[in-house]
Structure formats: C-alpha cells, structure tokens
C-alpha distance (Angstrom), angle and dihedral (degrees) to the residues before:
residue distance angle dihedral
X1 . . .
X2 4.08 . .
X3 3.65 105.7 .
X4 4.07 123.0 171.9
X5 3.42 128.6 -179.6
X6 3.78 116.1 -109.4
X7 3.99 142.8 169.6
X8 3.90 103.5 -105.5
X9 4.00 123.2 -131.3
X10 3.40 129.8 -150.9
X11 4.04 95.9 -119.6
X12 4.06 108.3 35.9
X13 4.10 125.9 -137.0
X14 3.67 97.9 -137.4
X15 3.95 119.5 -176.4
X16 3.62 115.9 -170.6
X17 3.85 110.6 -147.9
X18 3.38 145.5 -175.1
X19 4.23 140.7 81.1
X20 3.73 133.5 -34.9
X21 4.14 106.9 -75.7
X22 4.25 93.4 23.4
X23 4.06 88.2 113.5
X24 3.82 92.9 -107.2
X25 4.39 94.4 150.0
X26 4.23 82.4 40.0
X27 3.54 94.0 54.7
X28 3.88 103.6 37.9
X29 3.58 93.8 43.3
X30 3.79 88.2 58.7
X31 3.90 95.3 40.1
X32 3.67 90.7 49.0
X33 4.07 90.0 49.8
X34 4.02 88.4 47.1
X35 3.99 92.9 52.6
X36 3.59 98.4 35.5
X37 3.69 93.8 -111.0
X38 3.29 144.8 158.3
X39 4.18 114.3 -109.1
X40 3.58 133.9 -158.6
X41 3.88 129.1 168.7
X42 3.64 107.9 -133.9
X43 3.95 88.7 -136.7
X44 3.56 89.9 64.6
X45 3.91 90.4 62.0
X46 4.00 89.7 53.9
X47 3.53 106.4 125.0
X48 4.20 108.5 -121.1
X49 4.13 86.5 -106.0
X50 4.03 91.5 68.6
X51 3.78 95.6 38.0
X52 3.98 85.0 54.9
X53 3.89 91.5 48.4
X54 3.93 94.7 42.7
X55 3.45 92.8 48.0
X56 3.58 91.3 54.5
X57 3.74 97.2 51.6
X58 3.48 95.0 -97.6
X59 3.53 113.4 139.1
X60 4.10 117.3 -138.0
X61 3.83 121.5 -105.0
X62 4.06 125.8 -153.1
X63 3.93 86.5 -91.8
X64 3.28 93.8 53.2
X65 4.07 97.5 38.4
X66 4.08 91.7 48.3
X67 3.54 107.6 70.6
X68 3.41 92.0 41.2
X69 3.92 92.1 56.3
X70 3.78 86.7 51.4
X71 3.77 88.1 53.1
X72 3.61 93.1 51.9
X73 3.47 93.2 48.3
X74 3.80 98.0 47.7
X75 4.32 82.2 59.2
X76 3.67 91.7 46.7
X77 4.14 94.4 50.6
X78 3.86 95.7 37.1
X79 3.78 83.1 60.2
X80 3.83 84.6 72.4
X81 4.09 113.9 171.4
X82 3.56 92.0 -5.9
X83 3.87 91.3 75.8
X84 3.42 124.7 -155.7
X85 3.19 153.7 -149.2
X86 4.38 126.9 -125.0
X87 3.79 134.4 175.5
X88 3.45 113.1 -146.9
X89 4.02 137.7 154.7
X90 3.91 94.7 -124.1
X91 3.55 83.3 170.4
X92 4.29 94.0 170.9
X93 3.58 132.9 55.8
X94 3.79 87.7 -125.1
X95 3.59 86.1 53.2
X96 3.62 95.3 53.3
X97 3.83 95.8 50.4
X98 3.69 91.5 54.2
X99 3.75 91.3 60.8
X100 3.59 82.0 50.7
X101 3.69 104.3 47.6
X102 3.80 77.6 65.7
X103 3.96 107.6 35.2
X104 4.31 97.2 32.1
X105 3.90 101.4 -166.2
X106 4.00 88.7 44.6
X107 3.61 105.6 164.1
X108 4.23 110.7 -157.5
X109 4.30 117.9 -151.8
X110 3.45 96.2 -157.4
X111 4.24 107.8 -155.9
X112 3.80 117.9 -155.1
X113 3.76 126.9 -169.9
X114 3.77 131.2 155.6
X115 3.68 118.5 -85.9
X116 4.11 85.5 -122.4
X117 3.85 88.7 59.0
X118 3.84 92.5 39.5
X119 4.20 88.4 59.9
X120 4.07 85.4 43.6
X121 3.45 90.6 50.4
X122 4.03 98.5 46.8
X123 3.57 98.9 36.5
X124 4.04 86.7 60.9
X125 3.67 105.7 41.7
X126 4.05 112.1 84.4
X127 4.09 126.2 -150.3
X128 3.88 102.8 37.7
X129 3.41 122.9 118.6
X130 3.94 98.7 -138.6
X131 3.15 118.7 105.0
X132 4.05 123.9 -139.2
X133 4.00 88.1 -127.9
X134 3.76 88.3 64.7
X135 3.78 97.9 57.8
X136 4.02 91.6 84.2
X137 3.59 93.0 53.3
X138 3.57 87.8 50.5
X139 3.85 102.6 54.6
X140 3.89 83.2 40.3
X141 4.10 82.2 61.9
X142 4.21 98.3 44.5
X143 3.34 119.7 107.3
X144 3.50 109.4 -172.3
X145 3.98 118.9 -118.7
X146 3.95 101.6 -88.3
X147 3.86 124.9 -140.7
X148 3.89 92.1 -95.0
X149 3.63 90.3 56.4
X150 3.88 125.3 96.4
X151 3.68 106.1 -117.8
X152 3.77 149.8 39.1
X153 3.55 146.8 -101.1
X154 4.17 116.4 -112.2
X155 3.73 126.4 -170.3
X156 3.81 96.5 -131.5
X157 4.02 100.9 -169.5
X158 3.64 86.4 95.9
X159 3.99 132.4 86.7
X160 4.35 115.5 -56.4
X161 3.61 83.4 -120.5
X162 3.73 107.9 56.3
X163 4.05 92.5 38.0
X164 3.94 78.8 54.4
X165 3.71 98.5 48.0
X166 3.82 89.8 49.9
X167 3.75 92.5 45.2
X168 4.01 86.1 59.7
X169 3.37 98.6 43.7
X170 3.89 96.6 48.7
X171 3.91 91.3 41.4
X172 4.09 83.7 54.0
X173 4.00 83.3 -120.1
X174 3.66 130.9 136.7
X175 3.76 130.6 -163.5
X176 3.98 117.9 -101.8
C-alpha cells in the first residue's frame, strides 16, 4: 500500500490508472457518479493519430503518449474546484508527474488484475480499439505507483462497488 501524506480538498482529482482491461472507464465512471464529479476516459482524449496506430497493433511510443498526457491533464485542471475524476493508463512515473505538473494534489487509483484476467477481459468486450496483442507491451511499460507518489494500488478483480468504497476511503473522499 503507497500512502503519502497530503493536504486534503474539498472536491478530489482522482486518476484511475493502470493497463488496458483493469476496469479503469468502470471504475471512474462510478467514482465520478458517487462524488458528483465530472468524468472523462482518457481514451476519449486520444488524438485520431494514436487511435489509428492502436488499432492497428501498433503499440504507442513517448511521442505519441506525451501530448496526449498534456491533453488529459489540461481536462483534469480546467475542471478547477469542481474536481474530477479521469481514467488514464499513466503507465510511467514520468508520465504520472506530468499530469501532476498540471493538476498538483493528483491523486492516482492504481487497478491491478492478472494478466490471465486482463486477456479474458479484452477478448470479451466489443468496440475498443485496443488490441489484446498490445497488453504485453503494456505491462512491459508500468511502473508501479512508487512511495512518493499520491495514491495506491487496488486489486480490481473484485465487485465495482467495493474497489470504489476503498478508492474513497484511501483518497480521504466521501460520496455527495
């Protein structure tokens, strides 16, 4: 469990990390509902270039991953007092402090599941763009969240509404 001390707000950043298949849009849509947040998936702020290259089987380089992080973070900070909640990969460390450098206070869910249910998971969904090849290159890519980092790790093969309830009470959240 990474734990760091922090000065809490009245209306939390929340960014829910981790692979493709972890539950990331499950979980922040529901955490956003429960603190009367706004939501956005990170995917949908993909510029059309990455989609094209994903959807290929292409994995995603720095170049590709960097403006994209700075788009995500631009949502997440115009948000302002209203806080808000985000699902995004933010696979790196240096990822994660970008979204930072623009949203201080940044706190990161970080979902875990086992590769086996990750491929069980994306080999039944229909209409994303990821492809099941790209999951190793992925978890080649995580780094996970570090003591110095604002957040925690969940195991996210249980129930929406206990990783939720855990997610609030480690972020020092409640619902509205």
């Amino acid at each position: 469990m990474v734990m760091v001390a922090h000065m809490s707000t009245a209306r939390p950043v929340i960014a829910v990390m981790g692979v493709s298949g972890s539950g990331k849009t499950t979980v922040g849509r529901r955490l956003a509902s429960e603190l009367g947040a706004p939501y956005a998936d990170g995917d949908d702020l993909h510029p059309a270039a990455n989609i094209a290259k994903m959807s290929a089987g292409i994995p995603l380089d720095d170049a590709d991953r960097l403006p994209w992080l700075d788009a995500v973070g631009q949502w997440l900070a115009e948000q302002g007092e209203r806080g808000a909640v985000v699902s995004c990969s933010a696979l790196k460390h240096e990822y994660r402090d970008r979204l930072r450098a623009a949203v201080p206070g940044l706190y990161f869910a970080a979902l875990d599941v086992p590769r086996a249910e990750l491929i069980r998971r994306m080999t039944t969904r229909t209409g994303h763009f990821m492809h099941v090849e790209l999951l190793d290159s992925q978890l080649a890519t995580l780094q996970p969240l570090s003591a110095q980092e604002y957040g925690r790790t969940f195991e996210a093969t249980r129930d929406v509404d206990t990783i939720v309830r855990e997610i609030l009470d480690a972020a020092g959240t409640q619902p509205r």
